[in-house]
C-alpha positions, -999 to +999 in steps of 0.1 A: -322+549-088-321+539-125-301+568-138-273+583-118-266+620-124-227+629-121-219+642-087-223+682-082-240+683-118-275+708-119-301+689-115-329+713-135-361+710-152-381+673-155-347+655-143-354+673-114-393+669-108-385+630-113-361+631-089-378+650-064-411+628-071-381+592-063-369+608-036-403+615-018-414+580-027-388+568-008-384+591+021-424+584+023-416+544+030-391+552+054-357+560+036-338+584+059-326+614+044-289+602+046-293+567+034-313+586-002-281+612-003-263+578+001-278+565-026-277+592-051-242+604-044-254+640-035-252+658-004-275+656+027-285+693+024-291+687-012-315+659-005-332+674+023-341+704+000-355+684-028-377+671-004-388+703+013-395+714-024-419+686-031-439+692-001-427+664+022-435+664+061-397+658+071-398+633+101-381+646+131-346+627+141-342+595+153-363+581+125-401+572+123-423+585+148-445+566+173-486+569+172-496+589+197-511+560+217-477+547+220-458+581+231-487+587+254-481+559+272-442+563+273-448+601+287-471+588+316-499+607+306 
């Protein structure tokens, strides 16, 4: 991230749209949500709502999820 906000600051306004819009980028190529909250120095559950805000499909855990060909085929069906 270019800028770093201090840690617990309030993130408001277009510092927050921008960082929301960052955050989904990434999360979007595959950034989990710890490795962003990593990066930013702010908290998973802070992260996690930033991205719920912008409208982001959260992944379930355990990372990326197969195509359904492949999960078909690991279920037996």
């Amino acid at each position: 991230m270019a800028e770093t906000l201090k840690k617990g600051s309030r993130v408001t306004g277009a510092a927050r749209e921008k960082l929301a819009t960052e955050l989904k980028k990434k999360y979007d190529s595959g950034a989990s949500i710890r490795a962003l909250a990593e990066e930013t120095g702010r908290s998973y559950g802070f992260v996690h709502r930033m991205l719920s805000e912008s409208g982001v499909s959260l992944r379930g855990r355990g990372g990326a999820t197969r195509g359904k060909a492949k999960a078909a085929a690991a279920s037996g069906s």
